[in-house]
C-alpha positions as CSV (number, residue, x, y, z in Angstrom):
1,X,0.0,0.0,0.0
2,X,1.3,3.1,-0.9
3,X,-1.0,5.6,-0.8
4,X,-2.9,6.7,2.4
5,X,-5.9,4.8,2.5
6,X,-8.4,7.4,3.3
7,X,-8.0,8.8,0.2
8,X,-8.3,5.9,-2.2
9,X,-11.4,4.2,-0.5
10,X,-12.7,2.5,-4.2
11,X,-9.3,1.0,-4.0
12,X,-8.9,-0.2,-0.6
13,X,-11.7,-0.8,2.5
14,X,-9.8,-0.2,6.1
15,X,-11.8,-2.8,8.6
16,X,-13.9,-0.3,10.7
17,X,-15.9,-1.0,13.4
18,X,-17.7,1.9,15.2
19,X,-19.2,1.4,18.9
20,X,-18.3,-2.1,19.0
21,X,-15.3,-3.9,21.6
22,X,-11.9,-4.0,20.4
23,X,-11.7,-7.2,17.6
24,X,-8.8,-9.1,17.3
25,X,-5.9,-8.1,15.0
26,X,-2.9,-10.1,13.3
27,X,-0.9,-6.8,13.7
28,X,2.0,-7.9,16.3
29,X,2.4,-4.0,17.3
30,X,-1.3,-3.5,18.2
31,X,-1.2,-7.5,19.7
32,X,1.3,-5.9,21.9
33,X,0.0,-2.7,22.9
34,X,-3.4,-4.5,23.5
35,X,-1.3,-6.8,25.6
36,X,0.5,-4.5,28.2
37,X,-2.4,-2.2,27.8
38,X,-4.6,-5.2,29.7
39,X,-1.6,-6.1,32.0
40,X,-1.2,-2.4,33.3
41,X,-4.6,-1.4,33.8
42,X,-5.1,-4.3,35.7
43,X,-1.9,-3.6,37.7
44,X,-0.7,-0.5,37.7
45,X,-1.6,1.2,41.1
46,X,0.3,2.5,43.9
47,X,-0.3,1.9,47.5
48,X,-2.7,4.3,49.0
49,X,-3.1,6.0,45.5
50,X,-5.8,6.3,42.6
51,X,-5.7,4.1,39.6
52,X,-6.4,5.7,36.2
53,X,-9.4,6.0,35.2
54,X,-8.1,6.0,31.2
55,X,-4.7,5.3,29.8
56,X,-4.3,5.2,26.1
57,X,-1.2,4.1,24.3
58,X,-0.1,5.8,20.6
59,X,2.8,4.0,18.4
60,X,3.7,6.5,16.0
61,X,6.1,4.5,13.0
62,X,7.7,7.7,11.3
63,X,9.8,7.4,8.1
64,X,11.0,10.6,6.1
65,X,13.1,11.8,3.7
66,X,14.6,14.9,2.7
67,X,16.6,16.1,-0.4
68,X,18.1,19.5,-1.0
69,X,20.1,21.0,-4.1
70,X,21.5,24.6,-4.3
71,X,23.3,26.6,-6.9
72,X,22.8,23.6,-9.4
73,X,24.9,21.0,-6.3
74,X,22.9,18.5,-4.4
75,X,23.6,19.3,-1.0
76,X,21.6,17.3,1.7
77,X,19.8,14.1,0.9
78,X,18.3,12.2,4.5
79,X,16.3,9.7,5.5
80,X,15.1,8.5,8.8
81,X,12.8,6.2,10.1
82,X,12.2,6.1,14.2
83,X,9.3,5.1,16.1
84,X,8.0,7.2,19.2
85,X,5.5,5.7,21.9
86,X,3.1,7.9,23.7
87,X,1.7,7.2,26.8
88,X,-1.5,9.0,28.7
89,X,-2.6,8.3,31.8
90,X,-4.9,10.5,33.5
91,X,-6.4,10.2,37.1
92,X,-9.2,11.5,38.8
93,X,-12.8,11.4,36.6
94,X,-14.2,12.6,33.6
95,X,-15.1,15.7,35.2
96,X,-12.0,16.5,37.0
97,X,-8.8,14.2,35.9
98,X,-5.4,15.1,35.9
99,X,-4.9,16.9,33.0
100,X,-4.0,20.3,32.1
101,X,-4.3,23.1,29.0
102,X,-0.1,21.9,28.2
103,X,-1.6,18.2,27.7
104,X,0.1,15.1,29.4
105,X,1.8,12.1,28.9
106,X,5.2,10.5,28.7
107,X,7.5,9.7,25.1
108,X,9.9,6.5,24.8
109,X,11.8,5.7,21.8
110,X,10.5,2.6,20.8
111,X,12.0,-0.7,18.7
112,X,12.3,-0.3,15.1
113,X,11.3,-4.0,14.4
114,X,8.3,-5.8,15.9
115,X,9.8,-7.4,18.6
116,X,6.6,-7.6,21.1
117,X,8.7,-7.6,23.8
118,X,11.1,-4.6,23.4
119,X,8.0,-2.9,22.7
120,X,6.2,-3.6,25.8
121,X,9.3,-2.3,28.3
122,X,9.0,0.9,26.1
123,X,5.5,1.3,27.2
124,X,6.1,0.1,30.5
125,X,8.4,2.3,31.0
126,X,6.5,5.5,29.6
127,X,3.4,4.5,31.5
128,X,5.4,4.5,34.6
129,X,6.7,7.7,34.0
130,X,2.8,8.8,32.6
131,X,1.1,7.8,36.3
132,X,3.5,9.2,38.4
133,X,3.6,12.9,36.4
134,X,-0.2,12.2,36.4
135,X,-0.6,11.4,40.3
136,X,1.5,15.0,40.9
137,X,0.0,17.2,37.9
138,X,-4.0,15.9,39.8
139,X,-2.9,16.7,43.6
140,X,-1.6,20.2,41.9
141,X,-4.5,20.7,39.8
142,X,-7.0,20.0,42.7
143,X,-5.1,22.6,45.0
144,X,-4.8,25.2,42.6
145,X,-9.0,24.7,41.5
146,X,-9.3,25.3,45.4
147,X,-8.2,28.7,45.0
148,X,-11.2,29.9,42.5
149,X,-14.9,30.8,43.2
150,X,-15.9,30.0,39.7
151,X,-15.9,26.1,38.6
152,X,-14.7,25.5,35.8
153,X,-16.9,26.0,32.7
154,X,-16.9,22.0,31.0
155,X,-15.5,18.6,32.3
156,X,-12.1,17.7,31.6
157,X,-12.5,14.6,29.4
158,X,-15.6,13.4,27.5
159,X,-16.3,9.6,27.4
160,X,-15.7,7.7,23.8
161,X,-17.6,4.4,22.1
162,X,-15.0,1.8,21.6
163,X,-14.0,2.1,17.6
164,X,-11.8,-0.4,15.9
165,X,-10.3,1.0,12.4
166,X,-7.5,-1.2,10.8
167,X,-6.2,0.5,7.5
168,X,-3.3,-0.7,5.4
169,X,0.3,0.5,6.1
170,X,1.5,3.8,4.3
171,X,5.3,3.3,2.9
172,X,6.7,6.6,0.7
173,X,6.7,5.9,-3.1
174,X,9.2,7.9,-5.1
175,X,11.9,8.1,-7.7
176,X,14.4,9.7,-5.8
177,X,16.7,10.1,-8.6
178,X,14.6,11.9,-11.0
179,X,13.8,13.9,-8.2
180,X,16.7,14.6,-7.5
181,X,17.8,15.5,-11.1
182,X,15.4,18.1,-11.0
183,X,16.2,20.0,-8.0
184,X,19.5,20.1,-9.0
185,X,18.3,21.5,-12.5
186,X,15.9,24.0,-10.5
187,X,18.2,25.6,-8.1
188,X,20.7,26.2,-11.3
189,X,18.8,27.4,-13.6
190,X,19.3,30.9,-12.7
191,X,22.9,30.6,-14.1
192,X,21.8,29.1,-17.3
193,X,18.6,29.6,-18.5
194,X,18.6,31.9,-21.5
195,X,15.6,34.1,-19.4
196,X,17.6,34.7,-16.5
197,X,21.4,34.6,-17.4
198,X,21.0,38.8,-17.3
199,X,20.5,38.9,-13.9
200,X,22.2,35.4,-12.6
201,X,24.3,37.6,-10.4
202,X,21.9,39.2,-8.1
203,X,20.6,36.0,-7.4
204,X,22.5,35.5,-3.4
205,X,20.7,32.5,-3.1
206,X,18.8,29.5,-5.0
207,X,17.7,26.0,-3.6
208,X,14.9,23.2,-4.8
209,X,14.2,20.8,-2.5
210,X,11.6,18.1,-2.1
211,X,10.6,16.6,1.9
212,X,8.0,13.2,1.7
213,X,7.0,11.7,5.2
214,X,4.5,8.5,5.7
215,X,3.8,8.3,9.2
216,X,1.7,4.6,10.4
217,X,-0.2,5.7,14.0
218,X,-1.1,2.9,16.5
219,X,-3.4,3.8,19.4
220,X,-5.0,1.8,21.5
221,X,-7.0,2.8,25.3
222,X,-8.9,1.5,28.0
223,X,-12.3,2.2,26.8
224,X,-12.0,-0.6,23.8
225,X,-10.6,1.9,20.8
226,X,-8.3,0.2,18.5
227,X,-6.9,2.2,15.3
228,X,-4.5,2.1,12.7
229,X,-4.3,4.6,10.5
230,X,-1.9,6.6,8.6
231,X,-0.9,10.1,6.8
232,X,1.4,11.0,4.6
233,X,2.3,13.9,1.8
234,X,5.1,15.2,-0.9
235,X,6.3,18.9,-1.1
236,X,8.3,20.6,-3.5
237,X,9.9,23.9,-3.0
238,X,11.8,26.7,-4.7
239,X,13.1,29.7,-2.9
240,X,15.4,32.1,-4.7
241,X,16.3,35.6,-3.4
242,X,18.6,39.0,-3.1
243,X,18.4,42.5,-3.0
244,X,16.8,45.7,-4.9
245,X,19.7,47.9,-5.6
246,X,18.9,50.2,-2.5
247,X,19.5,47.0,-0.3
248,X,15.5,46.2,0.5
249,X,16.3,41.7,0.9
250,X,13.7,40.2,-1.6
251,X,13.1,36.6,-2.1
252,X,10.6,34.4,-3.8
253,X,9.1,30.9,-2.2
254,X,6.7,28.6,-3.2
255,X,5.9,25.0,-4.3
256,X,3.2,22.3,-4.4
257,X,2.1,19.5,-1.9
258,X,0.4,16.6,-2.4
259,X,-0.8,13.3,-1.2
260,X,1.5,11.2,-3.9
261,X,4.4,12.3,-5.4
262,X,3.1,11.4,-9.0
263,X,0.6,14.3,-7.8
264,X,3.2,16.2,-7.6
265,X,3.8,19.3,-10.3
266,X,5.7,17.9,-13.4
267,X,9.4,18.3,-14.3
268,X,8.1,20.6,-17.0
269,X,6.0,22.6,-14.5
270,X,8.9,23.1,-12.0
271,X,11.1,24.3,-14.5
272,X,8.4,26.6,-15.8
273,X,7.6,27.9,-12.1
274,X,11.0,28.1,-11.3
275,X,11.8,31.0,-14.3
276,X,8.9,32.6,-13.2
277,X,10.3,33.0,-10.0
278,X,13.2,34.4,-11.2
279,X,11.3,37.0,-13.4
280,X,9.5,38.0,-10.3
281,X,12.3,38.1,-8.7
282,X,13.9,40.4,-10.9
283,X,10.4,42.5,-11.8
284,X,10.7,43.2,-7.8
285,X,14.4,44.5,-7.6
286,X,13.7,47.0,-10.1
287,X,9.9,47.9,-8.9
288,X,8.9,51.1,-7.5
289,X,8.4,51.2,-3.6
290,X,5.0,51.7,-2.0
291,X,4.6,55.5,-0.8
292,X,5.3,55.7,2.5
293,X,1.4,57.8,3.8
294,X,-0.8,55.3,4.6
295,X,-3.3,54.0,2.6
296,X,-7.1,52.9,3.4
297,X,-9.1,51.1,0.3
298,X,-9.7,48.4,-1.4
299,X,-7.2,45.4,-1.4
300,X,-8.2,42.8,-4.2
301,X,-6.4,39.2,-2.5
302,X,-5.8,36.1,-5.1
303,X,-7.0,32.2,-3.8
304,X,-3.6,31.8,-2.6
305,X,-3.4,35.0,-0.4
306,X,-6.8,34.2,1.0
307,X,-6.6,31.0,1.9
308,X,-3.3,32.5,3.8
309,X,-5.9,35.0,5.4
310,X,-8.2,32.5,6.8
311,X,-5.3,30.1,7.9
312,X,-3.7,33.0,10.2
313,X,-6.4,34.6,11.5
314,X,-9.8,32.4,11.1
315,X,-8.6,28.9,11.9
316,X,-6.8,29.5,15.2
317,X,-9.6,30.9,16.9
318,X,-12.8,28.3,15.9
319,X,-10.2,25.2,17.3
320,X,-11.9,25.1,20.8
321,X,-8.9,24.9,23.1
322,X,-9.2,24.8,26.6
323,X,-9.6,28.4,28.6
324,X,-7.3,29.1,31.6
325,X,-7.8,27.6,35.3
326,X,-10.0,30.1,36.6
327,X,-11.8,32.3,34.4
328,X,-15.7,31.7,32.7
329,X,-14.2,31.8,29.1
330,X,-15.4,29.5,26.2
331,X,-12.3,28.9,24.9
332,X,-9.4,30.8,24.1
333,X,-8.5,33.5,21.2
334,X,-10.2,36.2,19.5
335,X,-13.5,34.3,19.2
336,X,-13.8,33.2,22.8
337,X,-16.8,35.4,23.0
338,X,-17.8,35.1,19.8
339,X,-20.4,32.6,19.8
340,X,-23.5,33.4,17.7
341,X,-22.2,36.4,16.5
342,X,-21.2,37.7,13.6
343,X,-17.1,37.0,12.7
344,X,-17.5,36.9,8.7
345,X,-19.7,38.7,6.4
346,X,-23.4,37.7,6.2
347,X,-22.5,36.2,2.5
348,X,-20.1,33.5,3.7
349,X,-20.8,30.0,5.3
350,X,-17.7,28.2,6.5
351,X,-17.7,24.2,7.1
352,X,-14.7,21.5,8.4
353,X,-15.5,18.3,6.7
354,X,-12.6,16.2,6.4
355,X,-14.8,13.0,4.8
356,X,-14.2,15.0,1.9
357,X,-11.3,13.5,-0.1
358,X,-11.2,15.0,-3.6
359,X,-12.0,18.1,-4.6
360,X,-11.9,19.2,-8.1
361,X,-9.3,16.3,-9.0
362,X,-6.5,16.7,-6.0
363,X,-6.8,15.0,-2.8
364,X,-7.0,16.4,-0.2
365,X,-4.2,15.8,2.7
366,X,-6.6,16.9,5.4
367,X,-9.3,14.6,4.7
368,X,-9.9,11.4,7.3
369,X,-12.7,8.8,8.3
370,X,-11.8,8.9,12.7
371,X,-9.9,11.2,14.5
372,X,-6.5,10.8,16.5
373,X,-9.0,10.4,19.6
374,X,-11.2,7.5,17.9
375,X,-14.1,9.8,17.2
376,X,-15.8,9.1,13.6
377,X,-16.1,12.4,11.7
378,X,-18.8,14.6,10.0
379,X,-18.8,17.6,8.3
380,X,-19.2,20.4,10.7
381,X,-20.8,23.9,9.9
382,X,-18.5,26.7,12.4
383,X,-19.9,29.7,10.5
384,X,-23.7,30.3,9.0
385,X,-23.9,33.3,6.6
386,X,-21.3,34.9,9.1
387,X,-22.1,34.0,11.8
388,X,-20.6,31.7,14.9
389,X,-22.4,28.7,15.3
390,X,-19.8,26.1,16.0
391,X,-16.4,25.1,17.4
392,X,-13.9,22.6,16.1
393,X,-13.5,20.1,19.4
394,X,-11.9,17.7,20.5
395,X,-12.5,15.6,23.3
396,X,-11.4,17.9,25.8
397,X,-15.3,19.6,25.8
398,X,-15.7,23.4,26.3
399,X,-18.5,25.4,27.7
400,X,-21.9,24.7,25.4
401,X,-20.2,22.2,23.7
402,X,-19.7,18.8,25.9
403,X,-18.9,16.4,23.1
404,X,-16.1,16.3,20.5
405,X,-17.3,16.4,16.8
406,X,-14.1,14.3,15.8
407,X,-11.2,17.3,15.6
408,X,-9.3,15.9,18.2
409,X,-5.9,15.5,16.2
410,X,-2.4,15.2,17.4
411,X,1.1,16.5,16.1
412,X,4.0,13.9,16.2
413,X,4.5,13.0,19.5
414,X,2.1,15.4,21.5
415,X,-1.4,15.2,22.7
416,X,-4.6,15.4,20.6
417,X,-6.1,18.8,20.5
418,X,-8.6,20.6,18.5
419,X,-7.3,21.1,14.9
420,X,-9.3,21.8,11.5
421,X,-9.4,18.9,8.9
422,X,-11.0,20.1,5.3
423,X,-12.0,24.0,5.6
424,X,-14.2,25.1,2.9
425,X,-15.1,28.8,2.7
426,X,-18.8,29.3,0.5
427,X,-19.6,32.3,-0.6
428,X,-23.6,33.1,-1.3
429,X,-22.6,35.3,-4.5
430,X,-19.8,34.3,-6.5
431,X,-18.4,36.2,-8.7
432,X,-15.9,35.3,-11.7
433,X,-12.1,36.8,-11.3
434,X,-12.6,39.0,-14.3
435,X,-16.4,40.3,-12.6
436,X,-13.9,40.5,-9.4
437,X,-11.2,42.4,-11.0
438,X,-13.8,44.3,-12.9
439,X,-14.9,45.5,-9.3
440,X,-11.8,46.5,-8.1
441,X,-11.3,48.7,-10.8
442,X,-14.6,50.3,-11.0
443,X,-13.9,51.2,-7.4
444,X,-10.6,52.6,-8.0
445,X,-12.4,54.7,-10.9
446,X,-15.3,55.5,-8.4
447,X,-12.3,56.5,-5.7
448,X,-10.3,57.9,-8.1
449,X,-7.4,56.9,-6.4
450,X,-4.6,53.8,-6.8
451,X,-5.9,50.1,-5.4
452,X,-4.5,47.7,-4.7
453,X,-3.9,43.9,-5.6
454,X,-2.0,40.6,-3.8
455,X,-1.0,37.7,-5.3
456,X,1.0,35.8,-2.8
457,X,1.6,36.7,1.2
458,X,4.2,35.2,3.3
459,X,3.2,33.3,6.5
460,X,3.2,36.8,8.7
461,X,0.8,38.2,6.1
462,X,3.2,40.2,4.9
463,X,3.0,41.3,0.9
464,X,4.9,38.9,-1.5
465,X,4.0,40.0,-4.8
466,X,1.6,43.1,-4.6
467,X,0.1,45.1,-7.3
468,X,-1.0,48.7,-7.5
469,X,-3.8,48.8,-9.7
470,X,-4.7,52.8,-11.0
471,X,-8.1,53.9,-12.5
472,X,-7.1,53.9,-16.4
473,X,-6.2,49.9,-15.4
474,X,-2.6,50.1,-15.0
475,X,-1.1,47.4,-13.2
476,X,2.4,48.0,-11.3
477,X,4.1,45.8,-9.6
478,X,5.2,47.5,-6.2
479,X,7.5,46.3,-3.6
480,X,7.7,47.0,0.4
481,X,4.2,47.5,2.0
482,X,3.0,45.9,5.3
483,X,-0.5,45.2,6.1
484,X,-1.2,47.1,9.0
485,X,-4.8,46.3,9.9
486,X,-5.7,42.8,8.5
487,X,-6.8,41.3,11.7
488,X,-10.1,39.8,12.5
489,X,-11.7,42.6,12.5
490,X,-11.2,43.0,8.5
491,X,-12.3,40.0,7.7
492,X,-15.6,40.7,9.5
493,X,-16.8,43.4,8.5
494,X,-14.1,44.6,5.5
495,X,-14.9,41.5,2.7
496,X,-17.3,43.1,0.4
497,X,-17.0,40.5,-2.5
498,X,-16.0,36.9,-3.0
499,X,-14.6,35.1,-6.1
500,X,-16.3,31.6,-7.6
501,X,-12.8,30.0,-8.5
502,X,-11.5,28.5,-5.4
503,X,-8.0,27.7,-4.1
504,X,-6.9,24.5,-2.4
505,X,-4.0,25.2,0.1
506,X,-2.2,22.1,1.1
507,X,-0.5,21.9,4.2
508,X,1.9,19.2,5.7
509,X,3.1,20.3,8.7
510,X,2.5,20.4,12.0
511,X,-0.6,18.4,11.1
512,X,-2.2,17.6,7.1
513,X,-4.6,20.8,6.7
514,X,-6.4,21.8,4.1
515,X,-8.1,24.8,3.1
516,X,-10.3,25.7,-0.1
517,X,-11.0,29.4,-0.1
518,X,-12.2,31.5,-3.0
């Protein structure tokens, strides 16, 4: 198998089971787990202590590899394959239990093979470690709760029907030498391609490289949950850079993800994206600078630089995390009080459904059938024509919202938390990009003043490539302006129009996100 199964179910059926007891499986690693699973929760108690009233063990199998090339040399090429074992243990109840807003648990560096037994002192040994950091963290957590009038606003913990999901084993799938033929092409072509040889020296740097992970998660607890399941993904990425002739650094950084590497953008479309980076590049050295006055208007943004938008500044704040010991909050961020009000214009409806695994051709790295906490997903509406109506959660339940609708999902080697799968952003009106530009320049004309357009942002939200736009339709490329006030606020109340063509942004790390925005 080597593709992740929840994205080719007509090719593959995992064995799910949802609400039932734990079956039996042929998988040693699981037959272990189960094993010392049984053997410590019948066990594991210390004299005049609590037992736990949950413990889950998590196997993560983690293999990766990395190649980079710069200046036309291959310079790095890695791989690494280690397995981690995570231990929880909490005491107390489902109400009040051990755990805190930090998470909890213990890490061991497990076996590489499948010996049962090396892999059952590794958990031994973290679930030692797990009770006795959980025994402290619930004595300190039930003297500090002492000290607060209010209760806290939801339980700690939110009780689970057994599931048992068994898919097949994800292994990375890739010709590493053609790869790595055309990094070395990409990061050299500034030097030799007949578009760029004019400017080859201003280019201070100029690297390709490619990063593919599989990563096989076993979990297993004490209230029946058995899973299997795996992620996995393929990046490419080009980054070039220098400096205008008045110093200002400048750079250029992008590339594609995907679930396969035959997904992947061709050689053909690498090279072609890589020249055009290096025409940008040098369109931005000699570009004018932004005025320095502010300006207030209209800002036109491109898929890409939206979906950026709503990753920075929406997605945060709807993952219900866990508010501070001590105070009535919901939740924490900027939409912590936000809860049937309006954060998005009346236009937009925003829904996390990560059963959805293709979209428009791609597949989608974000899409999965049970969370990291064994809760089966559905699609979940957060905002209805603008307005607040839902949370992404976990099981760790916030105020109004006692059960997890299956975004409990955990980063390599931490503890599940509340994390968006498949975010779609609909808008009621959509408009075409040539109606959308259309707009932009009728209000320039109606203004009669410069706007403005983005193409790409960086991950501060900061202007890649940005484009002043001036009534008769000239567009000029400009270089140096910051975004000010593009907060939450903005996208509440300062979105007056919406495109039709939407954009899928793929994201690998810390966790496989996707978001379609228009």
């Amino acid at each position: 198998m080597r593709i992740p199964l929840l994205l080719s179910l007509t090719l593959y059926a995992p064995i799910a089971f949802y609400g039932q007891a734990a079956k039996p499986t042929d998988d040693p690693l699981l037959t272990a787990m189960q094993q010392e699973l049984a053997r410590e929760q019948a066990q594991l108690v210390l004299p005049g202590m609590q037992r736990p009233y949950f413990m889950e063990y998590r196997l993560e199998d983690i293999t990766s590899y990395d190649v980079i090339a710069n200046y036309g040399a291959l310079t790095s090429e890695t791989e690494s394959h280690q397995r981690i074992v995570r231990v929880e243990v909490r005491i107390g109840n489902f109400t009040s239990d051990s755990s805190s807003a930090r998470g909890e648990g213990s890490l061991q560096l497990a076996p590489n093979d499948d010996d049962p037994a090396a892999l059952k002192f590794a958990l031994w040994s973290a679930t030692d470690e797990a009770y006795k950091n959980a025994l402290r963290a619930y004595a300190a957590k039930q003297a500090t709760l002492k000290r607060f009038q209010s209760a806290p606003t939801a339980d700690d913990f939110t009780p689970a029907k057994p599931v048992t999901l068994l898919e097949p084993r994800l292994t990375l799938s890739l010709d590493r030498n053609d790869w790595k033929h055309r990094l070395v092409e990409a990061s050299g072509l500034f030097a030799v391609a007949p578009e760029t040889r004019s400017f080859a020296d201003a280019v201070q740097y100029s690297s390709a490289s490619l990063s593919a992970l599989a990563v096989n998660r076993y979990t297993v607890n004490t209230e029946g949950t058995v899973l299997r399941h795996s992620y996995g993904g393929y990046s490419d990425t080009i980054s070039i850079g220098g400096q205008a002739p008045d110093g200002m650094e400048l750079g250029r950084s992008n590339g594609s993800t995907a679930t396969t590497s035959d997904k992947l953008e061709s050689a053909e479309s690498l090279r072609k994206r890589t020249i055009a980076d290096l025409l940008s590049f040098n369109d931005l050295r000699h570009a004018p600078v932004v005025d320095a006055e502010d300006y207030h208007g209209p800002v036109l943004f491109s898929g890409d630089a939206a979906a950026d938008v709503f990753d920075k500044l929406f997605v945060p704040n709807i993952e219900a995390d866990r508010p501070d010991t001590g105070t009535t909050a919901r939740t924490q961020g900027m939409y912590q009080s936000s809860f049937k009000s309006p954060v998005l214009p009346s236009f937009i409806t925003v829904v996390d459904d990560p059963t959805l695994q293709n979209f428009e051709g791609h597949s989608l790295l974000g899409s999965y059938a049970v969370d990291d906490e064994g809760i089966q997903v559905a699609p979940v509406t957060v905002v209805d024509r603008g307005k607040l109506v839902n949370y992404l959660v976990g099981r760790e339940p916030v105020k109004d919202f006692p059960e997890s609708n299956g975004h409990g999902r955990a980063i390599l080697g931490q503890s599940a938390h509340s994390h968006a799968g498949v975010l779609i952003v609909k808008p009621d009106a959509e408009l075409t990009t040539e109606a959308m530009k259309a707009k932009l320049l009728a209000l320039a004309q109606e203004q009669g003043r410069d706007v403005y357009e983005v193409e790409t942002l960086s991950g501060e939200l900061m202007p890649r490539l940005l484009y002043r736009v001036s009534p008769d339709g000239k567009r000029t490329l400009v270089r140096g302006a910051v975004f000010d006030e593009l907060d939450q606020r903005a996208i509440r109340s300062g979105i007056v129009a919406a495109g039709g063509k939407p954009y899928i942004s793929q994201s690998l790390a810390p966790l496989p996100e996707t978001t379609i925005a228009p």
